[in-house]
N, C-alpha and C positions, 0 to 999 in steps of 0.2 A: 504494500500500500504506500502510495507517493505523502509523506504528511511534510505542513509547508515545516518552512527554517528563519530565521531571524537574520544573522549575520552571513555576510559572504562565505568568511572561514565553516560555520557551521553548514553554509550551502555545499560545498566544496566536501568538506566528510561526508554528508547526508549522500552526496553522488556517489563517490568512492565507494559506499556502503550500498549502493544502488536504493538507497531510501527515497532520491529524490531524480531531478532531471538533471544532468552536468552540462556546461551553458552550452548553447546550442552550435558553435561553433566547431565544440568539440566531438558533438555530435554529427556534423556536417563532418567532418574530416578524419573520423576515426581515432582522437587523439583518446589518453587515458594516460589521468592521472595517476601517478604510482605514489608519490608521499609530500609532503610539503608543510613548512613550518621550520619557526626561528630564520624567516629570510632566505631559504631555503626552498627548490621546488625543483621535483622529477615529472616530467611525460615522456611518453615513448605514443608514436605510430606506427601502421604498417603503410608501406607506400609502394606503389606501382605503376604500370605503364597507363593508367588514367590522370593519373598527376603530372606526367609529364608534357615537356615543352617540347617546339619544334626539333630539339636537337633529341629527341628521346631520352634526356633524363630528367632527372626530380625539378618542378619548376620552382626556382627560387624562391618565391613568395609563399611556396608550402611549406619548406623551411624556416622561412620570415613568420609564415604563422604558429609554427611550433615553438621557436621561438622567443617570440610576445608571448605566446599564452603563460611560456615559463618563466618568463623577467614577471609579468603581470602577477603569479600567484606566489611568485616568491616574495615581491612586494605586497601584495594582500596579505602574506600571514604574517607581518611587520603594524597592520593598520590596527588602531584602539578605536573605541565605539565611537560614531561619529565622523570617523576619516573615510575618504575614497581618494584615489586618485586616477591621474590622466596622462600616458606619454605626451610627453611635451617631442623628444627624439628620438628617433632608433635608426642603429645603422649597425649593417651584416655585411659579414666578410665570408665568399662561398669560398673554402680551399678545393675539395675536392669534388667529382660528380657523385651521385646516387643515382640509380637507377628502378633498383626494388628490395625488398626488404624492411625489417624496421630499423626507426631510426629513433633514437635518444635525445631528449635534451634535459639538460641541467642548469637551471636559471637560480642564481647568485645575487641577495642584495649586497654592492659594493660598500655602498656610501648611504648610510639613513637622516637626512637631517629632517628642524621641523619640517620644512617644503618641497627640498628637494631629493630624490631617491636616486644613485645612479647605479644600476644593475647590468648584468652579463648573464650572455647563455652562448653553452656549446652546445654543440649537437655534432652526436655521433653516428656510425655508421654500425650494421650488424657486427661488425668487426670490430668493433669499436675506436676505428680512427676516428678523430675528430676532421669531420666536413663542413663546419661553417662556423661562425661566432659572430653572437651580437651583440652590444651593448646599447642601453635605452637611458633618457635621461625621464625620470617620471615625478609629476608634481604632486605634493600631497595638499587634497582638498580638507577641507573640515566642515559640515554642516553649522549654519549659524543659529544659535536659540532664540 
């Protein structure tokens, strides 16, 4: 049975634990959270020749979205009641290609201050070389009372 959730972080376990729906993005693209917390966040996908680009490998921006999702929830499980935030930047570095298989990323808060977050994620390949790296610069909001 789906029952709702309050906090993002408590949304985010409730998925994991299949209590709830995990956001829809990651739904759209087969992502799945593996663990996240203390600034910290794992996903893994599996990826194939529907994802790719003209060149027949992994299109960039599938990466780019695995990516964010992991800079994004590694900075979520950093937020106190109240807080949300918003990339302000991000920028990826592809090293190597991908074609099929899954693919790993591990998203790292750097830098936590009041406003601003600067975070990194690698993503690896079944092999687990690392194929791309990003880092984000992300603002942190606070709801006004």
């Amino acid at each position: 049975m789906r029952q709702p959730v309050s906090s993002p972080q408590d949304r985010l376990r409730a998925a994991m634990r299949g209590l709830t729906w995990p956001p829809p993005i990651a739904v759209t693209l087969g992502m799945k959270i593996v663990k996240f917390g203390g600034g910290k966040a794992a996903l893994t996908m599996r990826v194939g020749t529907k994802y790719h680009n003209p060149m027949r490998t992994l299109h960039g921006g599938i990466m780019t979205d695995l990516a964010d999702a992991a800079m994004g929830i590694a900075t979520l499980s950093t937020l106190s009641e109240g807080e949300s935030f918003t990339t302000l930047e991000l920028k990826m570095n592809f090293l190597r290609p991908v074609r099929s298989g899954r693919i790993s990323a591990e998203g790292a808060v750097l830098h936590r201050g009041a406003t601003i977050a600067l975070v990194e994620a690698i993503i690896k390949n079944s092999e687990g070389k690392v194929v791309a790296r990003g880092t984000a610069t992300q603002m942190i909001l606070r709801t006004s009372k």
